[in-house]
C-alpha atoms as a printed R data frame, in Angstrom:
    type eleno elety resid chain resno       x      y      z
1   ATOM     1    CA   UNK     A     1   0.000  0.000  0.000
2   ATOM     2    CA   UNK     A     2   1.546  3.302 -1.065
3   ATOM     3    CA   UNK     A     3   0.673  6.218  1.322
4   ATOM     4    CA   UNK     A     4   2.589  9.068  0.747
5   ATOM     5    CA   UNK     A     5   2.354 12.343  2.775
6   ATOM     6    CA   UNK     A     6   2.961 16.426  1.567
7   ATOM     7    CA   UNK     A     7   2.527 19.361  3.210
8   ATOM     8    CA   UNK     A     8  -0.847 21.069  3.413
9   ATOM     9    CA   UNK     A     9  -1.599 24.653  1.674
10  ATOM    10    CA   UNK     A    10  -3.834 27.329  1.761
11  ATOM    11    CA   UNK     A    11  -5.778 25.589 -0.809
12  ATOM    12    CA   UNK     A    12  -6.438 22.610  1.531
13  ATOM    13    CA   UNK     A    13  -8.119 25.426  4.294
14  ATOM    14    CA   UNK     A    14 -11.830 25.229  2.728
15  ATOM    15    CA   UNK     A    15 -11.775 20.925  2.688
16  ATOM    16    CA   UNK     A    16 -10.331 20.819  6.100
17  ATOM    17    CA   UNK     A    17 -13.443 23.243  7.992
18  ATOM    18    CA   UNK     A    18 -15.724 21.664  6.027
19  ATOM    19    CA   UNK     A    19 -14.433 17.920  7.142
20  ATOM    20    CA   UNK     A    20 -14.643 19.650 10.869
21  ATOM    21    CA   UNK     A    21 -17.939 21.212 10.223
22  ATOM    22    CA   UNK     A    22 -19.571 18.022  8.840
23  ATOM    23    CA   UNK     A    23 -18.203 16.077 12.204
24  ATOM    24    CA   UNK     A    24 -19.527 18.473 14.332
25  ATOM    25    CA   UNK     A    25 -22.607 18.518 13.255
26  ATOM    26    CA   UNK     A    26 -22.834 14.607 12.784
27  ATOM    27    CA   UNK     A    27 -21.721 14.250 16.403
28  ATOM    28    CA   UNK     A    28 -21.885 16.897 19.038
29  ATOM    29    CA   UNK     A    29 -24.905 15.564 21.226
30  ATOM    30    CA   UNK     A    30 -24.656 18.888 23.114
31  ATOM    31    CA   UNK     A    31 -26.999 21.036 21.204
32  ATOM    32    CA   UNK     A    32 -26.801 24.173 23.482
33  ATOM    33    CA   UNK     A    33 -23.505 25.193 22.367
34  ATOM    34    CA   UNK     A    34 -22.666 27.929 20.222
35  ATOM    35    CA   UNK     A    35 -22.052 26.470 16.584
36  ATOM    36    CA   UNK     A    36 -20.934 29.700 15.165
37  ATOM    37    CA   UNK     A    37 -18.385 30.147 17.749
38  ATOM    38    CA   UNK     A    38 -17.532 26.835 17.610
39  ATOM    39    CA   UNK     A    39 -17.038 27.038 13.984
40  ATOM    40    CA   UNK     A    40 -14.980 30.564 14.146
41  ATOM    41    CA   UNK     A    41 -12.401 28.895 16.613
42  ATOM    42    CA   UNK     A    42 -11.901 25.942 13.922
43  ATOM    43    CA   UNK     A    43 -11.799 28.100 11.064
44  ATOM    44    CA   UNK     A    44  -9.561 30.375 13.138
45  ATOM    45    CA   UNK     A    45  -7.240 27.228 14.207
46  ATOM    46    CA   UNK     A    46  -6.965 25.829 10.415
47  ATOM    47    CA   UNK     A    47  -5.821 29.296  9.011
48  ATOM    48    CA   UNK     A    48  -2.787 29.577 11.571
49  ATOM    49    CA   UNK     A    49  -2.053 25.683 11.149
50  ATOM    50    CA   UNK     A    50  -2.703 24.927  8.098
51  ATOM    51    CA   UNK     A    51   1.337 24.635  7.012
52  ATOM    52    CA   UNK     A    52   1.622 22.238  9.798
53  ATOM    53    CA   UNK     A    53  -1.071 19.697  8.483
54  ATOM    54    CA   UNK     A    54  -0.260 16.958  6.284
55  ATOM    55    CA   UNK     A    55  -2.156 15.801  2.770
56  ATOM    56    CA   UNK     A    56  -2.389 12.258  2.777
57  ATOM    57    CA   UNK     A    57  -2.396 10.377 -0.218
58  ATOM    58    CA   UNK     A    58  -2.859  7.042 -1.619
59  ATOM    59    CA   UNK     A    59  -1.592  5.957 -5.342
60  ATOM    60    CA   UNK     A    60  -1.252  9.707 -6.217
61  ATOM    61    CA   UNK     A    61  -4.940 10.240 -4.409
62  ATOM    62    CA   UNK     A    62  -5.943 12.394 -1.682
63  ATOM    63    CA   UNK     A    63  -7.454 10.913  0.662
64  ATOM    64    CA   UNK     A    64  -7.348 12.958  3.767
65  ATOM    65    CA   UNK     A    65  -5.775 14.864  6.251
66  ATOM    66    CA   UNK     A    66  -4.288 15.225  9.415
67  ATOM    67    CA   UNK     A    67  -2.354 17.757 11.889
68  ATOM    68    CA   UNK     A    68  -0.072 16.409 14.652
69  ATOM    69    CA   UNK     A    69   1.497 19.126 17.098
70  ATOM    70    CA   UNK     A    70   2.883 19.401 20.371
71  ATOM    71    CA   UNK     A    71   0.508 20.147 23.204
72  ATOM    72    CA   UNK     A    72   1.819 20.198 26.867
73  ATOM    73    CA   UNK     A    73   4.817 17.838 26.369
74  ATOM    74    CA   UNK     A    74   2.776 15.301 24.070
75  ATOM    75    CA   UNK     A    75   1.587 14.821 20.416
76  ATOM    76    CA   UNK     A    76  -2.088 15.432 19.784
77  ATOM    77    CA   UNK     A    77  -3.248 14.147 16.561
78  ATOM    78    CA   UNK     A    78  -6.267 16.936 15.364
79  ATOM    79    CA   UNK     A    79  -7.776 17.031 12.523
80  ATOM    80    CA   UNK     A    80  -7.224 13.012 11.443
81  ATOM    81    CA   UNK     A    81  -9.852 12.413  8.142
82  ATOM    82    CA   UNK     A    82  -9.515 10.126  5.881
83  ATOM    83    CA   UNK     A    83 -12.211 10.829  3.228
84  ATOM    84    CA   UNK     A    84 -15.534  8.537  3.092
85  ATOM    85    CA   UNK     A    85 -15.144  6.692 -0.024
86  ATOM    86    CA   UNK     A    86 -11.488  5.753  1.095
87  ATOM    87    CA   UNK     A    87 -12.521  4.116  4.879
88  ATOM    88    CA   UNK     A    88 -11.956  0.825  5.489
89  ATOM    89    CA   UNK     A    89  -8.975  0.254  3.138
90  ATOM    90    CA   UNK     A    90  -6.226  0.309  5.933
91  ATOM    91    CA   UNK     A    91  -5.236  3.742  5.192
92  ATOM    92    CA   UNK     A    92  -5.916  4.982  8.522
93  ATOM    93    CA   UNK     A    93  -4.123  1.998 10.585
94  ATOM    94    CA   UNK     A    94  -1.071  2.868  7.986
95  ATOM    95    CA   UNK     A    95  -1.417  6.488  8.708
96  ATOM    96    CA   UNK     A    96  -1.481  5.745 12.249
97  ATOM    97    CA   UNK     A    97   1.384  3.712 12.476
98  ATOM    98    CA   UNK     A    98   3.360  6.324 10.417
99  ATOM    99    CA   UNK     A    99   2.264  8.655 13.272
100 ATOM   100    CA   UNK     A   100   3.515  6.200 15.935
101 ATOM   101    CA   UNK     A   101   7.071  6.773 14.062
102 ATOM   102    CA   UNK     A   102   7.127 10.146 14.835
103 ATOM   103    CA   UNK     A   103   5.438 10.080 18.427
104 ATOM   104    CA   UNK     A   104   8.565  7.062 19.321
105 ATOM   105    CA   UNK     A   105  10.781  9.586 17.162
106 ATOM   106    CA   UNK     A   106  10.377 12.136 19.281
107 ATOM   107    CA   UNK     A   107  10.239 10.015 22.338
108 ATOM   108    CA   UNK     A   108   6.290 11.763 23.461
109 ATOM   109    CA   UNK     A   109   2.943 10.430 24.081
110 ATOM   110    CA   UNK     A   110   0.188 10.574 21.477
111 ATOM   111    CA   UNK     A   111  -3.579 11.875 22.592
112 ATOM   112    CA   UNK     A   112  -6.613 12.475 20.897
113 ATOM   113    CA   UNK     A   113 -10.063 13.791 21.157
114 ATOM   114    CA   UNK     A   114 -13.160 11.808 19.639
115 ATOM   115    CA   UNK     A   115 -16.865 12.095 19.675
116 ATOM   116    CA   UNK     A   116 -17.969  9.083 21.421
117 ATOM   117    CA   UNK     A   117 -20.765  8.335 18.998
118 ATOM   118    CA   UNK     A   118 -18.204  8.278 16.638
119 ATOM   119    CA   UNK     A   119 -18.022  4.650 16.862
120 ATOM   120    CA   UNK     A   120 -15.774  3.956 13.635
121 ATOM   121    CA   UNK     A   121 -13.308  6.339 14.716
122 ATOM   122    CA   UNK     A   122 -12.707  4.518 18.096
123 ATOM   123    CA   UNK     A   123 -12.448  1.332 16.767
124 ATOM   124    CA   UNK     A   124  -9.393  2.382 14.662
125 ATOM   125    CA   UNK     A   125  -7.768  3.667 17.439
126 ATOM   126    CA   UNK     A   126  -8.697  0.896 19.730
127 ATOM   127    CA   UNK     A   127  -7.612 -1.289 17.167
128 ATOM   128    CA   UNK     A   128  -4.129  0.833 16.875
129 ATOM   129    CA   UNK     A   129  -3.761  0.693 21.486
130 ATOM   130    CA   UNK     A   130  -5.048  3.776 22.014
131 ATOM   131    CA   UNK     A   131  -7.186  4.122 25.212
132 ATOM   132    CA   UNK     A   132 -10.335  6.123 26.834
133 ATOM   133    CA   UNK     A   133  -8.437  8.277 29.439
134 ATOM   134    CA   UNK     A   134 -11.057 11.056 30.074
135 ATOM   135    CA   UNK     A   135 -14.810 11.300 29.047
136 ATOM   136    CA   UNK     A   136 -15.579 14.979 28.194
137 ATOM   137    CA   UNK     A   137 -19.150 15.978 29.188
138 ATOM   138    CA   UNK     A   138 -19.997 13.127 27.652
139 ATOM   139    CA   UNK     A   139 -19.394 14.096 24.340
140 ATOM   140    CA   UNK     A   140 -15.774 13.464 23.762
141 ATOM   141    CA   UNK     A   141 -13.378 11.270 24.614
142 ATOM   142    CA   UNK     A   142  -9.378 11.712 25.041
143 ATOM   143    CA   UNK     A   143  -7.889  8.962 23.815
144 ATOM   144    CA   UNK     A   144  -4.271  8.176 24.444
145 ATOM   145    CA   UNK     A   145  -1.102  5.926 23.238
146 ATOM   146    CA   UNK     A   146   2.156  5.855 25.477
147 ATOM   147    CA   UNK     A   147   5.601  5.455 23.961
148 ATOM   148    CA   UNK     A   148   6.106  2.450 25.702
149 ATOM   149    CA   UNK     A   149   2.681  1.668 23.647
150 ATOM   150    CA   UNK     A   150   4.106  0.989 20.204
């Protein structure tokens, strides 16, 4: 399987928020937030990032995204789509183990945050030894992988 990775652009901004936008609204069970606000922070957090994320592709496709960063001495993997008609094809175990390179790499922890009616989602990282550490307002979860994990 040949997954390569590039740099993310300006041009990738509009795919990304929309990919956010579409989870969001598929899976936030707390409908007294503020969507627009919501939505103005993600746009907001794209813009600044968006050099920092990484195209993935598969045989010369794109078929998603993701944006790994340092957050308070650990990796947090953000952003991590792989596109619909592209799921269940391995590419996100592959992209995940790729990941786990550069989490052992740089000798840190890897977290995430999930919606946990986003059942798909945490079976791939279930699958890939990440674990429920926190349940947000029952919403989200933070999942997490140690180094010793991989």
């Amino acid at each position: 399987m040949n997954i390569r990775f590039k740099n993310a652009t300006a041009v990738d901004i509009d795919k990304v928020f929309e990919l956010n936008k579409n989870l969001i609204k598929k899976h936030e069970t707390n409908l007294n937030l503020d969507f627009e606000k919501i939505y103005t922070w993600v746009r907001n957090k794209i813009e600044k990032n968006i050099e920092n994320y990484q195209c993935i592709y598969f045989e010369d496709i794109k078929v998603g995204y993701y944006y790994l960063h340092d957050e308070e001495g650990k990796l947090e993997l953000d952003d991590f789509f792989i596109f619909d008609e592209f799921q269940g094809n391995g590419i996100g175990t592959k992209v995940l183990k790729h990941i786990d390179l550069i989490a052992k790499g740089k000798n840190k922890d890897i977290f995430l945050y999930v919606f946990i009616n986003n059942q798909g989602a945490i079976n791939l990282y279930r699958g890939n030894g990440y674990k429920v550490v926190k349940n947000i307002a029952d919403s989200r979860y933070i999942m997490s992988k140690g180094v010793c994990d991989y």
